[in-house]
N, C-alpha and C positions, 0 to 999 in steps of 0.2 A: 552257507551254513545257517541254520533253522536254531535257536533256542527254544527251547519247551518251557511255554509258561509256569510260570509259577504259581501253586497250590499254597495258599496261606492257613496256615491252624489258627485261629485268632484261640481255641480254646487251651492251646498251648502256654499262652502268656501266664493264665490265671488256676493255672496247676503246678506250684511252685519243683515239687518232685518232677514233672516231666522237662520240667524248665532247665532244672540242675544237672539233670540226665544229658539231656540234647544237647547242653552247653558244654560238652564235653573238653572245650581249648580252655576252658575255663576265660569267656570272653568278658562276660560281665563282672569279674573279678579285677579282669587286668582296668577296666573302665573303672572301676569305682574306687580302685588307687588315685585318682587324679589329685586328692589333696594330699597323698602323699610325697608324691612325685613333686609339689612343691614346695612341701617342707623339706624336704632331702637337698632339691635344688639350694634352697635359702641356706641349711645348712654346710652344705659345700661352699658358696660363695662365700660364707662366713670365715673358714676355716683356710680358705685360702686368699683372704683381705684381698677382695674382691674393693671394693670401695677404697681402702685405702692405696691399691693400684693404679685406677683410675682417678684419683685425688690430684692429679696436674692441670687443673684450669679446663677455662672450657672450649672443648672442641673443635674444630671449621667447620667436620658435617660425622654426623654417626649415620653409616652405611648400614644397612639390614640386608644381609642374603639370605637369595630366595630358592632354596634344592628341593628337591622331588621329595615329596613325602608330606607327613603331618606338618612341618615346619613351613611349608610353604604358607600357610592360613596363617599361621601364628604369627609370625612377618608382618602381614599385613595387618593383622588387629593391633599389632603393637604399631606399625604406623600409625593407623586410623587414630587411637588413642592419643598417641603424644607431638603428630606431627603439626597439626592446627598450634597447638599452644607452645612447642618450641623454639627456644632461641637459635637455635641452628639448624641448616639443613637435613633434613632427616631424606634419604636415599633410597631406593629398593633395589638391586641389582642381583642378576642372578650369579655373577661372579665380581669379585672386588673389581672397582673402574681401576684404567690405568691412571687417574690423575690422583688416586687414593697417597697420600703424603705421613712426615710423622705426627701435624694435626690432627689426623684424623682418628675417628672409634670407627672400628668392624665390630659388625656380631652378625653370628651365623649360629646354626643349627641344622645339625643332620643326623640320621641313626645311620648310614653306609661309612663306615669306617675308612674304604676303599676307592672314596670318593676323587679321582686323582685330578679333573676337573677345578675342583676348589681347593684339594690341596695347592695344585699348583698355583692359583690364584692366591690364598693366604699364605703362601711362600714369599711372593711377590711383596705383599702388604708387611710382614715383619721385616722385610728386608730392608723394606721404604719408610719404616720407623713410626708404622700404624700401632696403635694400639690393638686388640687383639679379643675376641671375648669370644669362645668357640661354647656350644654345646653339641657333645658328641663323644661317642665310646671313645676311651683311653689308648685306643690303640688301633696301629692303620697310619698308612701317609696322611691320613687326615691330620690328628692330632700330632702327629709328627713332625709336621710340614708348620706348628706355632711352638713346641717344646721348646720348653726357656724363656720364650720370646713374650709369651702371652696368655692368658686364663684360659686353661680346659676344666669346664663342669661337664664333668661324665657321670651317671647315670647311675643313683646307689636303688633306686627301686627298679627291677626287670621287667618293663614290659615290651608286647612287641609292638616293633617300630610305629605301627596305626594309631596307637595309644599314646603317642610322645607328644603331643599337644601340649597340653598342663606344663611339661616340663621346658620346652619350647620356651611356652608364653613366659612363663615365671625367670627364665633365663636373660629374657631382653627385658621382663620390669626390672629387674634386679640391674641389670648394666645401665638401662636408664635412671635408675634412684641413685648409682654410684657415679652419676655423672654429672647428678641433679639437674639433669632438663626433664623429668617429670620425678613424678613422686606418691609412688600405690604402695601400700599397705598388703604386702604379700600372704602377711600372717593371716591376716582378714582372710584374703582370698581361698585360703587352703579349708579354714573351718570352713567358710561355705560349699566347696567343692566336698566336704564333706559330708556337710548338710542335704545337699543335695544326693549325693550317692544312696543317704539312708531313705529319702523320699523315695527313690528309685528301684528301692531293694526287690529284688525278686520274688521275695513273699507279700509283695504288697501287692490286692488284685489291682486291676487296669484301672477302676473310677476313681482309687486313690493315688495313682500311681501317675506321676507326668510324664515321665519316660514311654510308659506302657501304652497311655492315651494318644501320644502325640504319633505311635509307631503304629498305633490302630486307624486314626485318620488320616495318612498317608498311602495304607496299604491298598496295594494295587491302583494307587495314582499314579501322575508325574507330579513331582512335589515343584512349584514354583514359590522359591524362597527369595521375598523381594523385601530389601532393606529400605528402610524410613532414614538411617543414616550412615555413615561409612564405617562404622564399627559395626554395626549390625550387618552391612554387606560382607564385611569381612568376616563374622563369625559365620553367616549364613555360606560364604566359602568353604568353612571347614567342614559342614551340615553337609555338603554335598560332597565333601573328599569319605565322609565318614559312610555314608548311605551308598555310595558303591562301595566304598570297600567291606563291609558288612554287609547289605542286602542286595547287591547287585541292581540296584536303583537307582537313575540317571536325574537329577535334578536343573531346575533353570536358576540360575544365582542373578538379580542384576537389583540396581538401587531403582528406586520406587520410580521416578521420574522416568528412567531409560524406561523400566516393565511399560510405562504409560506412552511412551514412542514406537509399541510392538504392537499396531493393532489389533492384529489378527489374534496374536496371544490373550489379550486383555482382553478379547470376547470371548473367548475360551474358557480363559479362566471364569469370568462372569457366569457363564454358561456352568461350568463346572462346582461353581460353589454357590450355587442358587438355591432357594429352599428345593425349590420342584425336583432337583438333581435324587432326592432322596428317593425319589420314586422312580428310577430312573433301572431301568432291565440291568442288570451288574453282565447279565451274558451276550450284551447289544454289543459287538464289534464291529458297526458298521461304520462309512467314513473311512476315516485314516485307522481303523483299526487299532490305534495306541492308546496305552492307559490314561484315562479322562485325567485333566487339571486339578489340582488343589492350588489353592493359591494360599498362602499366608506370609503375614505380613508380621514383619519383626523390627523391634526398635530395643535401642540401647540407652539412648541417650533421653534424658527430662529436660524439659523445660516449657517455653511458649510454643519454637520454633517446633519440636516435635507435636504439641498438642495440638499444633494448627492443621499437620501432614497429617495426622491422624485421622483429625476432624474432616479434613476433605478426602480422605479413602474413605470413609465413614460414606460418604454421597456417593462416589462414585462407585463403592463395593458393597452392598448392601448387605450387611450379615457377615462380612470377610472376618477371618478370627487374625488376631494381631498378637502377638507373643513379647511381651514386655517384663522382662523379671522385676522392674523396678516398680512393679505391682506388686508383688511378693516380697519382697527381699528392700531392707534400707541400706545401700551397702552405694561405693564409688562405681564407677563405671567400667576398671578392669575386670573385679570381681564379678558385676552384671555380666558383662561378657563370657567369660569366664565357665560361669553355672550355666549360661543358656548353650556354648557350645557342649560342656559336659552332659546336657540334656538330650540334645540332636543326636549325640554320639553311642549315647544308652539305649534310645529310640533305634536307632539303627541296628543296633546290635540285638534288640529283641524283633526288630521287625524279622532280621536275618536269619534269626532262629526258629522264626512261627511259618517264614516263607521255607527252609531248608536250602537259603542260598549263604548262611552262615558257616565258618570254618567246621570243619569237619565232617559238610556236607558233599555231597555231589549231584552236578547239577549235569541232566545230560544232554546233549547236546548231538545233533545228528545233520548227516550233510542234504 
């Protein structure tokens, strides 16, 4: 089977009315709820004393599961964030372990209701006198399988399942702030998720537009998104769950050190983000015939340690562009997070739209 390349409109982006039009699933709507989605979340957890649930001491290990879908990245940034500075073990598993006890915290998320896989599993875990913290529609042996047992935040803002990130993320800050082995500022996080959507707006042309810009220097690349630290690699995770699911475009995720263990990639990339590149035939398929390398480099986290990693890609990447919100933005480091995945994801989703490999397109495909 043969896929037909992709034709990119880049004049798409900045024609707000053909934008609106094409956007038919209404996609960058459902994206730019992302601070709602965690407002809603906070609000749920509120109302169902979330915190004072989890108010019995602290823990032996909070477990994080990892299911198919947006939640599987958000998992991980929420590791990345709290597991260095945790008093307890912090866990990834893609189903509750069996050694999981009633000291223990669960939390999971998933939008498959039908998930019988992890129901089964946190059947297991209520039964064994875990504590419980589900994000997931209200109904389904999902939710089923902790009723009574344990906290279900389901989902008062609708979007579809690709977009459940935000809600995800804000689901495990919140069970970690009610557990107190970390402690983010959710509120915060949702104005900037805000923030960020109106930077983003559709009516904004592409030079003002980060979303726009970021979707335009990628197009018709292979995007290599290499992290400077483990929150960074995990949100660059999500960047690449978002960009195929939106643009049908395959990305390289690894942290900065591994990329520098690849050699053959990391002259590639070199090669691919060189000045001279600019000059470079766009209709030259020769070689391996695949979309030439972008390389960019993302960091989350401030301090020495990052300003040093920086400073030596700086040598070894001449001109590499590095994507750091905490250049824009004085905010903690989920909220960083945060905005630069809602970024990635916005990007994606116009790229998807100006390629025509965005929902409610058809891409054709011949044997």
């Amino acid at each position: 089977m043969a896929v037909m390349p992709m034709v990119l409109d880049d004049t798409l982006l900045d024609d707000p009315a053909r934008l609106a039009e094409t956007d038919s699933a209404g996609l960058l709507r459902h994206a730019a709820m992302a601070g709602a989605q965690v407002r809603s979340t906070a609000e749920s957890a509120a109302e169902l004393e979330l915190s004072d649930r989890l108010d019995v001491g602290r823990p032996r290990a909070f477990v994080l599961l990892s299911r198919p879908g947006a939640g599987r990245a958000a998992v991980r940034v929420l590791h990345a964030l709290i597991a260095a500075q945790c008093p307890v073990p912090v866990v990834i598993s893609d189903v509750v372990p069996n050694w999981v006890g009633a000291l223990d915290v669960v939390f999971g998320h998933t939008d498959d209701p039908g998930d019988r896989e992890l129901a089964a599993s946190l059947d297991r875990a209520s039964r064994y006198g875990a504590r419980v913290v589900l994000s997931a529609p209200g109904d389904g042996p999902v939710a089923a399988s902790v009723a009574g047992k344990g906290v279900v935040l389901t989902p008062r803002v609708p979007v579809p399942p690709e977009f459940a990130f935000p809600r995800a993320l804000a689901s495990g800050l919140l069970t970690a702030n009610a557990l107190g082995v970390h402690v983010a500022d959710v509120e915060s996080l949702a104005d900037q998720l805000d923030d960020e959507a109106e930077k983003d707006h559709l009516g904004r042309e592409s030079f003002a537009n980060p979303a726009k810009a970021l979707a335009l220097r990628v197009a018709e690349r292979t995007p290599l998104l290499w992290g400077f630290d483990p929150v960074a690699v995990a949100v660059a995770e999500h960047a690449a769950f978002a960009f195929a699911a939106h643009a049908a475009t395959v990305c390289d995720v690894a942290g900065y050190q591994q990329a520098l263990a690849r050699p053959a990639l990391h002259r590639a990339a070199l090669a691919g983000n060189s000045a001279q590149d600019i000059f470079a035939d766009p209709d030259d398929e020769t070689g391996a015939g695949a979309a030439r390398p972008r390389a960019m480099l993302l960091s989350v986290r401030t301090g020495p340690a990052a300003d040093t990693a920086r400073f030596e890609a700086g040598d070894r990447f001449p001109g590499i562009e590095v994507i750091s919100p905490a250049e824009e933005l004085d905010a903690e480091e989920p909220v960083r997070a945060g905005v630069l995945a809602l970024r990635f994801e916005l990007a994606a989703v116009y790229l998807g739209l100006a390629a025509g490999t965005g929902a409610g397109h058809f891409t054709s495909v011949t044997a």
